[in-house]
KETORDREN-751960 format. One record per residue: chain; x, y, z of N, C-alpha, C in turn; residue in three letters; residue number from 1. Coordinates in steps of 0.05 Angstrom, whole numbers. Example, Ala and Ser with C-alpha at 12.3 -4.5 7.8 and 13.67 -1.06 7.14 Angstrom:
2
[site 'A', [264, -114, 156], [246, -90, 156], [264, -66, 156], 'ala', 1]
[site 'A', [257, -45, 142], [273, -21, 143], [258, 1, 157], 'ser', 2]
// end
This chain:
56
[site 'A', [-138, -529, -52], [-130, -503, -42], [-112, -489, -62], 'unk', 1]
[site 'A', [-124, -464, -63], [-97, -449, -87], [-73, -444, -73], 'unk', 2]
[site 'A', [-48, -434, -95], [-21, -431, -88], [-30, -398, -69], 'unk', 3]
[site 'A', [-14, -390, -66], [-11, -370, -47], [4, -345, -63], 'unk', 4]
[site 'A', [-1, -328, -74], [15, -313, -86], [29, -291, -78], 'unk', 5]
[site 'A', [53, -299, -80], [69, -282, -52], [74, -251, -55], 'unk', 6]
[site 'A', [91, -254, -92], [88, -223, -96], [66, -205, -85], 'unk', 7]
[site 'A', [36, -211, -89], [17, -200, -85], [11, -197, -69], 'unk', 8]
[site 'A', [13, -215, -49], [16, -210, -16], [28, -191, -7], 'unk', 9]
[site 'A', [51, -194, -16], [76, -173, -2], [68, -146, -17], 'unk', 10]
[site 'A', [53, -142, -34], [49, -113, -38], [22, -104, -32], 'unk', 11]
[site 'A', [4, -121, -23], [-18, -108, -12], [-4, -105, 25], 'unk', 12]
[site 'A', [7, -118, 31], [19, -111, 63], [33, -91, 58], 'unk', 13]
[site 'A', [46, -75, 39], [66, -53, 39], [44, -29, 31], 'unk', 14]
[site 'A', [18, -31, 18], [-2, -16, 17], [-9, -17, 54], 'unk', 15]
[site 'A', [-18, -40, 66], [-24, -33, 90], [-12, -21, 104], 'unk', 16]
[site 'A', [15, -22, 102], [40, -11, 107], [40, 17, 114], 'unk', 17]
[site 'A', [36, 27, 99], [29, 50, 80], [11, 65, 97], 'unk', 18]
[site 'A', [-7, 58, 94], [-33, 66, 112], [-19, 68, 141], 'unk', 19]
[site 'A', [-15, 51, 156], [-1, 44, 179], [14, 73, 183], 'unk', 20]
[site 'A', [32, 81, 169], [55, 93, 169], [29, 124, 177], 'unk', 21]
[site 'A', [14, 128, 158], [0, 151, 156], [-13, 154, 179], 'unk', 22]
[site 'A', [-25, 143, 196], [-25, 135, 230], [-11, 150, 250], 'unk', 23]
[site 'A', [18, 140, 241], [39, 139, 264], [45, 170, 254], 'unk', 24]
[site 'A', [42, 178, 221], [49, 211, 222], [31, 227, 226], 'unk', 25]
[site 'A', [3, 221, 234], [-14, 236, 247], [-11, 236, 270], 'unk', 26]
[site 'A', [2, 217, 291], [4, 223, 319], [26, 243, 314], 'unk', 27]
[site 'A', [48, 242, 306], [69, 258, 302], [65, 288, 288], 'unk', 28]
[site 'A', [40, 293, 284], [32, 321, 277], [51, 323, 249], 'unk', 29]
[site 'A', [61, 307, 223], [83, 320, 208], [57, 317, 173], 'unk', 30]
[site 'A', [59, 340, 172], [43, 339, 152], [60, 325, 116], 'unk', 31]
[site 'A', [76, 335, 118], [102, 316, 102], [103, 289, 97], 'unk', 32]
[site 'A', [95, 269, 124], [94, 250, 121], [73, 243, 122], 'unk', 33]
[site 'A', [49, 252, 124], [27, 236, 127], [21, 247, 91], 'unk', 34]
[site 'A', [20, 266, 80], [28, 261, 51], [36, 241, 30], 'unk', 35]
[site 'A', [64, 245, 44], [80, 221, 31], [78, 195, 28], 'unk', 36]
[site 'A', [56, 183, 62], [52, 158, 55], [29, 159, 41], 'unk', 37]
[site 'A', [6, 175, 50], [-19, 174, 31], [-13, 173, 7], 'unk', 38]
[site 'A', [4, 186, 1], [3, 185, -37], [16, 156, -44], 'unk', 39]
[site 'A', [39, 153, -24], [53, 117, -37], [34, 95, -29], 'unk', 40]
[site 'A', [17, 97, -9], [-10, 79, 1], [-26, 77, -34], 'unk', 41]
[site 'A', [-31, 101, -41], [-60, 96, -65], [-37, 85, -95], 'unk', 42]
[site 'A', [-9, 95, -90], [2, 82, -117], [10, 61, -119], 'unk', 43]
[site 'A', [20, 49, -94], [18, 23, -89], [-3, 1, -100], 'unk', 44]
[site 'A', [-27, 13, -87], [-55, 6, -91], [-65, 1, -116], 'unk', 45]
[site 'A', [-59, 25, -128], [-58, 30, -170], [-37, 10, -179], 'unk', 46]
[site 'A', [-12, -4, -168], [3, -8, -188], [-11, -42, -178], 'unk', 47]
[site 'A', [-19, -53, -156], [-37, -84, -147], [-63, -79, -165], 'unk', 48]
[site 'A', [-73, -66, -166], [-104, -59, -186], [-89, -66, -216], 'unk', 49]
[site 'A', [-68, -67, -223], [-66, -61, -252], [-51, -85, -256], 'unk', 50]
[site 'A', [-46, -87, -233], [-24, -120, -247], [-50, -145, -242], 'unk', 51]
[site 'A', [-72, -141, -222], [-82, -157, -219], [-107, -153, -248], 'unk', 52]
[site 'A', [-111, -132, -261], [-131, -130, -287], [-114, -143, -308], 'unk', 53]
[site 'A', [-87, -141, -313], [-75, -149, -333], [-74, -179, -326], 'unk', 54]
[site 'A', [-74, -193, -313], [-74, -213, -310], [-101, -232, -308], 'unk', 55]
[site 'A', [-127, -219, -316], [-146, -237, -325], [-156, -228, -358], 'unk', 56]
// end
């Protein structure tokens, strides 16, 4: 069984996170925040894509 890689874990759940958040600011009608998490959801996303290419 492989090790479990936690960093990586914990930042794809803060991408889900992310998403999540963009949810709860669409029920809340705030266009501000459903922005704000969309954009930290995909750079999140960009900065796990790039650590996980540099590392093969």
């Amino acid at each position: 069984m492989k090790k479990i890689d936690i960093p990586m874990l914990l930042l794809a759940t803060l991408v889900i996170f992310m998403f999540v958040l963009v949810g709860v600011s669409i029920a809340y009608r705030n266009i501000w925040l459903i922005l704000l998490f969309l954009i930290l959801g995909f750079v999140f996303m960009g900065v796990g894509l790039s650590i996980k290419r540099k590392r093969k």
